[in-house]
N, C-alpha and C positions, 0 to 999 in steps of 0.2 A: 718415570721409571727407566729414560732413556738412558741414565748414569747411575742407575743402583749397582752395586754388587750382589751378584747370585753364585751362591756354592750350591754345587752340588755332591751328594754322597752317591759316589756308583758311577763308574766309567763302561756299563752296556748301551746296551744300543738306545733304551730310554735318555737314560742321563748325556750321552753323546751329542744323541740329537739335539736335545733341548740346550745345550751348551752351545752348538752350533748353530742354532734359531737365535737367541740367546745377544750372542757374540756379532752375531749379522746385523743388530740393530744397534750395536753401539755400547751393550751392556760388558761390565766387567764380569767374566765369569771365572770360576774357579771348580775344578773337576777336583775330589778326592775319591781313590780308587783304594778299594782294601789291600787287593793281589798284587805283587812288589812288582808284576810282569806282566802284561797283557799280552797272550795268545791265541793264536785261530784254534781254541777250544772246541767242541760242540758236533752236531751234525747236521742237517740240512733245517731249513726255515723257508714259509713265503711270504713276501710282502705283496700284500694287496695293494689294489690302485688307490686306494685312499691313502694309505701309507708310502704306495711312491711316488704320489706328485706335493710330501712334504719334504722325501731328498731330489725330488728337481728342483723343486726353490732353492734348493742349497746346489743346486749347481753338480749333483751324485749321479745323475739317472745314465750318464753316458759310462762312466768308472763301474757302476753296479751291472749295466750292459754287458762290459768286458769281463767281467764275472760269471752273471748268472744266466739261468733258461729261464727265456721267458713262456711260461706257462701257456700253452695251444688250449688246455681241455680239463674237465677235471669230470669224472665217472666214478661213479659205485654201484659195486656188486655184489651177489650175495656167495656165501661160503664154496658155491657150484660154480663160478665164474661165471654168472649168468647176471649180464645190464640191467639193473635195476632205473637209474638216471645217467644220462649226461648232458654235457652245458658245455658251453665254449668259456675260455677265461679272456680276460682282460681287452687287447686289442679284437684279438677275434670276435667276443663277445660285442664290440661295439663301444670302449671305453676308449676314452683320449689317449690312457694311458695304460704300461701293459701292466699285466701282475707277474713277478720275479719269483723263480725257484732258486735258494743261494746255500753256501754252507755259512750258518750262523757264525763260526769263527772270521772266515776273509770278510765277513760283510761286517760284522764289529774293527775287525783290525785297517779295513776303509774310515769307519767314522772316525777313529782311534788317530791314525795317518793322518788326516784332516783336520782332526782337530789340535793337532802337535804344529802342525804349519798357520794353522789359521788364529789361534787363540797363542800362540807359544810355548814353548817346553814348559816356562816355568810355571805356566795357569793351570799344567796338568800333573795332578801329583800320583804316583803309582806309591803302592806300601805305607798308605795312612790309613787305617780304621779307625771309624766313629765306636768312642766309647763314651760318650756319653754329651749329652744337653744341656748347659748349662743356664742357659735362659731360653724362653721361645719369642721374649721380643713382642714388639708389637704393642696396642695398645695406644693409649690415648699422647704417653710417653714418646712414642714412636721407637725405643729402643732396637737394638738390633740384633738377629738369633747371635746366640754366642754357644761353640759348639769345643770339646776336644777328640783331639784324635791322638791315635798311639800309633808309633813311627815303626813299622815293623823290621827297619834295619838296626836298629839301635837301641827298641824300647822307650825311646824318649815322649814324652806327653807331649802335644801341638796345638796349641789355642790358636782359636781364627773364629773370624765372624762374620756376618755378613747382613745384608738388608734382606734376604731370602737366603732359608736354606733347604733345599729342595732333596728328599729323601729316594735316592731312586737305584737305591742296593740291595734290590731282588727280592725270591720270597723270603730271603732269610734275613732279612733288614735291619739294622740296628736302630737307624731311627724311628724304625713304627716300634720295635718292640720297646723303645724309652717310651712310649704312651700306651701301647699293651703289652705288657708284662707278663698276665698270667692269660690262659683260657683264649689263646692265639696259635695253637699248635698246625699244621698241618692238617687237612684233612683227607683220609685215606679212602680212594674209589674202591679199594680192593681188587685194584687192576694193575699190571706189572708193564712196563715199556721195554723191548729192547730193539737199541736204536744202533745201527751201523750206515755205512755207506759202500757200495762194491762196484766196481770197474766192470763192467758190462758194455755186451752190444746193445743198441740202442734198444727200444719196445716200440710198439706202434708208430708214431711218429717222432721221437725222441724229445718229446717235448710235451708230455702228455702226463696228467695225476690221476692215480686212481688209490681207490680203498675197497677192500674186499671184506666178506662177513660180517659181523654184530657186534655188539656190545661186549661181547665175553671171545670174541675169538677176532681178532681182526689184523687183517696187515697193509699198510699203507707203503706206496712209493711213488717218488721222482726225479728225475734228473736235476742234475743241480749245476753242472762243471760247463760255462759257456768255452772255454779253449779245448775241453775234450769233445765237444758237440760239434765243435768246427771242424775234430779231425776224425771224425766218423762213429767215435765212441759215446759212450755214457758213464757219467757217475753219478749210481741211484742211491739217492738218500731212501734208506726203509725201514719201519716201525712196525712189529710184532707187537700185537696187545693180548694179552690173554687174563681170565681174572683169576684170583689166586684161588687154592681149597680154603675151605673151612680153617684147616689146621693151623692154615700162613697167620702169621703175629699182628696182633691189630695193629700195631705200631709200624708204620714202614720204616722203611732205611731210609738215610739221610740223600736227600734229592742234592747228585750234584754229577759234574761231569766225569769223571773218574772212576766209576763200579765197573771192571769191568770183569763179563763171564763167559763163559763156553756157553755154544750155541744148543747143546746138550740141553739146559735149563729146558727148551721152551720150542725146540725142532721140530718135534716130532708131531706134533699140533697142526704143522702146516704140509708136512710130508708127500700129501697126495696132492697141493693146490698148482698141479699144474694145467695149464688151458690154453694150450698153444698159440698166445701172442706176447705167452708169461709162464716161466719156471720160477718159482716161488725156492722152491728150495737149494736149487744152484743160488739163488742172490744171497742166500742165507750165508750155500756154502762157501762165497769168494768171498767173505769179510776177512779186513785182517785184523779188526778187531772190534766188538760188539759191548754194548755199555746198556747197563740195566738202569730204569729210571722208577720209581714207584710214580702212579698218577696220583697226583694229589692236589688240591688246592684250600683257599683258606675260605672263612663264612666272611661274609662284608662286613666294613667295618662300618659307625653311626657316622662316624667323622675323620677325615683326613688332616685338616689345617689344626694346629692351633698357635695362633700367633702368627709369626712370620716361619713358620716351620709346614711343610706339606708334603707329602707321599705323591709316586710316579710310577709308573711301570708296575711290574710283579710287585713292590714294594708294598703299593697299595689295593692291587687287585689280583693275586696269582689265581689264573684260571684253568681248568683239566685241557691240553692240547686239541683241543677238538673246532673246526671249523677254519685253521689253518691265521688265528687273529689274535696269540698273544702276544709278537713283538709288534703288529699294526697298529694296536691299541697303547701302547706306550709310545709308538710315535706321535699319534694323533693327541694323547696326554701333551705331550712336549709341545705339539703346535698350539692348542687351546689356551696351555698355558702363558705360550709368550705373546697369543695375543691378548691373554687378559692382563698381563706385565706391561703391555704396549697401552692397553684403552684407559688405565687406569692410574693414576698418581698416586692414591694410596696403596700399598702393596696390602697392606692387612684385607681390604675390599676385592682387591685382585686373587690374592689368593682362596678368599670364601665363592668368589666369580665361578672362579676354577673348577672346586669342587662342587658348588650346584649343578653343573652341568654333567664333569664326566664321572662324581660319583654314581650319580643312577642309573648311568647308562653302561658303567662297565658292570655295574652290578647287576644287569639283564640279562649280560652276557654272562657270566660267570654261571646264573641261573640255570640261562638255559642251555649251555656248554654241562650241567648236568642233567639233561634230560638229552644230551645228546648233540643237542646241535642240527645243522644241517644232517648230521648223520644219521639222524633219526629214522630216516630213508632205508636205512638198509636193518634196524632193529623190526619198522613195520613190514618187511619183506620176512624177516626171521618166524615172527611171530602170527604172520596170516598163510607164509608157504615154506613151513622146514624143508620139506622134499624137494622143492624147487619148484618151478614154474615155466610153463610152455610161454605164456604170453605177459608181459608185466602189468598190461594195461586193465589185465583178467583181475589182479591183486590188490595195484593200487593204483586208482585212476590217475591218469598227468595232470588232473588238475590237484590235485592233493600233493602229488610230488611237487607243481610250481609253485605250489602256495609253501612248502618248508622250506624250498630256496630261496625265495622271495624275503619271506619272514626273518630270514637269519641276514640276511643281505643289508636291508632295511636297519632290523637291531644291532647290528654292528656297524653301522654308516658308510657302507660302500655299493649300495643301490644308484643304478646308473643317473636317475632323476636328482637323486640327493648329491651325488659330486657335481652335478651341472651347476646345481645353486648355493655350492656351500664353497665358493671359492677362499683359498687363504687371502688375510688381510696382510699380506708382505711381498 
């Protein structure tokens, strides 16, 4: 498989990486990207240590450094600003390696840069949409996926083919929906996201995550800007959740970067959450501009692969933002993958390889990112003390709080035991 050709559908940080794993072994890769332009889109993102020691093998960790915060701590709290849990993150925590606070856009427009130099211009195409399948290839034939795409400068149709064609164009994907078509819709938490980032003085130690209140009322923030952290400031990426009334439409709106609204919608919710190491609604109010998301995600699917054709990233798994692991988990897609590309000489075997593995396991996640997640912490604080709490320890003993961190740690593959013994094969 050392000289297959690999397309990929989707220029984010899945399909990126896995181009750049990819292309480091010698494999011909070909990126087509829908959007005619790749921009630092988005707002803040973390990459866990399992997800950043597969951009140090790419030679990223020092580039992403000069970017992002690297994450000191991550706490929650309940609706009173009262400690529920905290934990140390990444190197503090005792890991090799650290865990990164970044704005999703410059950390896509790094793989993006990278893979322009490393693969060349012309392996990477902007303004091609997959519209359709032609073959999936594979088979006792050995055939090869054979795919078109529509040229979105000119309309024109683009055959291309390849020995793998790897689908990893988000949750709105064209390649999964060529094999699910009907009864794939979104599925809505009946919870609303609104996501900004605001210029601030630092918080506690300027390098520090927290999440306040429950399921139905919650606000998340972190630093993310490594050159503003150097020059005494902060730029806090932060997430308002709130769930919608009755009234709101079953259907949400269309998940994408660009809704955006007055902080009007959803202010006034947070009004009083200040706890003096934190004003909650100054952060709200230095936004210069705030972008509504519906939560949503999709049910698992039976199968990924068919033929020489396979799902990546959100493509294949979108999951509700919860536990801070849906772009780490299309990394770790991307690295699974190339080493099942790398052990195997039949690609059709490589690819079914693939999905034994990180179907079931993103599909844990996704599970249990609906019952919450690690943040389940802070619903059983909702639910055993509304008023608050003198003592945490009075509500939910530490050993229950370490056993939810643990658990989620564990099912998502970044438990400190499990990176010691699951080094990459490159």
């Amino acid at each position: 498989m050392k000289t297959a050709k690999i397309a990929i559908a989707g220029g984010g940080i899945g399909g990126l990486t896995l181009a750049l794993l990819c292309h480091r072994h010698g494999m011909d890769v070909e990126v087509w990207e829908a959007s005619e332009s790749l921009r630092p889109l988005g707002v803040g993102i973390n990459l866990l240590p399992h997800a950043v020691r597969e951009l140090a093998a790419l030679g990223l960790q020092d580039a992403l450094a000069e970017l992002a915060i690297e994450t000191s701590s991550l706490s929650y709290y309940n609706k009173f600003g009262q400690q529920i849990w905290h934990e140390p993150r990444g190197v503090a925590a005792g890991y090799a390696l650290p865990q990164f606070s970044v704005h999703r856009g410059e950390f896509q427009m790094l793989l993006y840069e990278t893979a322009l130099r490393r693969l060349g211009a012309d392996r990477v195409h902007t303004g091609h949409a997959i519209e359709s399948i032609a073959s999936v290839g594979g088979g006792k034939s050995g055939e090869r996926a054979r795919f078109v795409l529509r040229r979105r400068s000119d309309g024109a149709a683009v055959e291309a083919e390849a020995d793998v064609l790897v689908g990893a164009d988000g949750i709105h994907s064209a390649v999964r929906r060529h094999f699910y078509s009907v009864g794939d819709a979104p599925r809505f938490s009946r919870r609303l996201l609104w996501r900004a980032t605001t210029e601030a003085a630092p918080y506690l130690d300027g390098r520090s995550m927290f999440m306040a209140g429950h399921q139905d009322q919650k606000f998340v923030a972190y630093p993310i800007s490594a050159p503003l952290h150097r020059q005494g400031r902060s730029l806090v990426n932060w997430i308002a959740e709130l769930r919608v009334p009755d009234s709101y439409p079953d259907e949400p709106p269309r998940s994408d970067w660009n809704r955006e609204v007055d902080k009007s919608v959803f202010s006034a919710a947070f009004a009083d959450w200040r706890w003096g190491w934190i004003d909650i609604p100054t952060l709200i109010d230095g936004a210069q501009a705030i972008y509504e998301f519906p939560m949503v995600d999709k049910d698992c699917l039976p199968r990924w692969t068919f033929g020489r054709v396979t799902l990546l990233g959100d493509a294949a798994h979108p999951m509700y933002p919860i536990g801070s692991n849906g772009s780490a988990q299309a990394i770790v897609d991307a690295r699974y993958l190339t080493n099942c590309l790398l052990g195997h000489a039949d690609p059709d075997y490589a690819l079914r390889e693939y999905e034994a593995e990180r179907l079931p396991r993103t599909a844990g996640i996704v599970l249990r990112n609906r019952m919450n997640g690690p943040e389940q912490v802070m619903q059983l604080a909702e639910a055993r003390a509304p008023r608050g709490f003198s003592n945490i320890d009075d509500v939910i003993p530490r050993a229950e709080l370490e056993a939810v961190a643990l658990r989620y740690k564990t099912l998502a593959g970044f438990g400190q035991q499990q990176l010691q013994g699951d080094a990459p094969r490159f």
